[in-house]
C-alpha positions as CSV (number, residue, x, y, z in Angstrom):
1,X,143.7,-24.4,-141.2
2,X,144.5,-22.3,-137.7
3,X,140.8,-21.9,-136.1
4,X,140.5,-18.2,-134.9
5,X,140.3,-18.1,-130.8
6,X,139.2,-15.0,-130.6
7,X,137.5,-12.1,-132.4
8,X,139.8,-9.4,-133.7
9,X,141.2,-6.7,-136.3
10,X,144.1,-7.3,-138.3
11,X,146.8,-5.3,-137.9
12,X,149.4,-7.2,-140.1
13,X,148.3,-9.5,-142.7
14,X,150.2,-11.2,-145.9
15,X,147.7,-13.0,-148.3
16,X,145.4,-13.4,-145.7
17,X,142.7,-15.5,-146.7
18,X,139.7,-16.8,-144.4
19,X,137.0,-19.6,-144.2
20,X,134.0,-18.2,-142.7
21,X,131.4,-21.0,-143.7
22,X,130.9,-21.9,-139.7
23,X,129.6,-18.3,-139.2
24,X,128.1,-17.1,-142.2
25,X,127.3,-20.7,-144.4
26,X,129.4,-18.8,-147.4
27,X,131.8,-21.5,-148.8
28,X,133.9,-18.9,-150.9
29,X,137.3,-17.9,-148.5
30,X,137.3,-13.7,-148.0
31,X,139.9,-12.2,-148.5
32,X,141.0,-10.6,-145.5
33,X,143.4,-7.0,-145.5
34,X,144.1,-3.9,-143.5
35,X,142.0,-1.4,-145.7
36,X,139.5,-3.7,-146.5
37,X,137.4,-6.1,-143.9
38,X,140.0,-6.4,-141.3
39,X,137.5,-7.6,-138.9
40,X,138.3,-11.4,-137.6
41,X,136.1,-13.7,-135.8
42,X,136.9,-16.1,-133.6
43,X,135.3,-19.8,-134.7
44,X,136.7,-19.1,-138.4
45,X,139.9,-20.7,-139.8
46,X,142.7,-19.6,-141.8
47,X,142.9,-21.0,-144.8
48,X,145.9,-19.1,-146.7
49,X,148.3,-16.4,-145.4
50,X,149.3,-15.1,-142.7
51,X,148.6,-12.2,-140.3
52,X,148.6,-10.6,-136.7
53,X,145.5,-9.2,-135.0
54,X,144.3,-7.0,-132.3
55,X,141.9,-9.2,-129.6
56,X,138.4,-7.4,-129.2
57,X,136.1,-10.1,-127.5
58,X,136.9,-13.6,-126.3
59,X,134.4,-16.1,-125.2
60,X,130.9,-15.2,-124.9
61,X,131.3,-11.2,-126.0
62,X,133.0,-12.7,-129.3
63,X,130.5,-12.9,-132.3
64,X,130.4,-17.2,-132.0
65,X,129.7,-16.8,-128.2
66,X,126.7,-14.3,-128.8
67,X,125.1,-16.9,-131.5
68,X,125.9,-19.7,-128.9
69,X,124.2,-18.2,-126.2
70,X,121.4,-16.9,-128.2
71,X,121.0,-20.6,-129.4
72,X,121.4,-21.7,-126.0
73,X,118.3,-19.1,-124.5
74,X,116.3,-20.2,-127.3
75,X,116.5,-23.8,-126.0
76,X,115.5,-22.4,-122.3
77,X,112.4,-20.5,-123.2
78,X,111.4,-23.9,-125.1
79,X,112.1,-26.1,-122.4
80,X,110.2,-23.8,-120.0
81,X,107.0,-23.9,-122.1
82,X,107.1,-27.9,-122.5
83,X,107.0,-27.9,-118.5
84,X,104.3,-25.5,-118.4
85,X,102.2,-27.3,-120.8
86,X,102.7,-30.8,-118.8
């Protein structure tokens, strides 16, 4: 149940098993491994396994951060066209 910090690729894994429902709404765990979809993202937890990765993005560059502050603009233009409109 470890929550991901960070986005990543796995360099090491053993049964490595992920819960990516936050991101991508799937409820089925992937299966994470070094030859296939090694790619980790940070706001996902691990649900089986265990593993080491290499840190690509943190904060807002990370994949959870990008959706956050795309969310977060969308809220901006919206506000600015309610105070136009008054």
């Amino acid at each position: 149940g470890d929550l991901l910090p960070a986005d990543g690729v796995l360099i090491q894994g053993n049964d490595l098993k992920i819960d990516e429902s936050a991101l991508t709404g799937e409820s089925d765990h992937v299966r994470k491994s070094l030859d296939k979809d090694p790619l980790l993202l940070s706001g996902t937890h691990v649900m089986e396994g265990s593993g080491r990765m290499v840190v690509t993005a943190v904060g807002v560059n990370s994949q959870s951060g990008i959706i956050f502050t795309l969310l977060g603009a969308a809220g901006d233009d919206e506000d600015s066209r309610d105070r136009k409109g008054d």
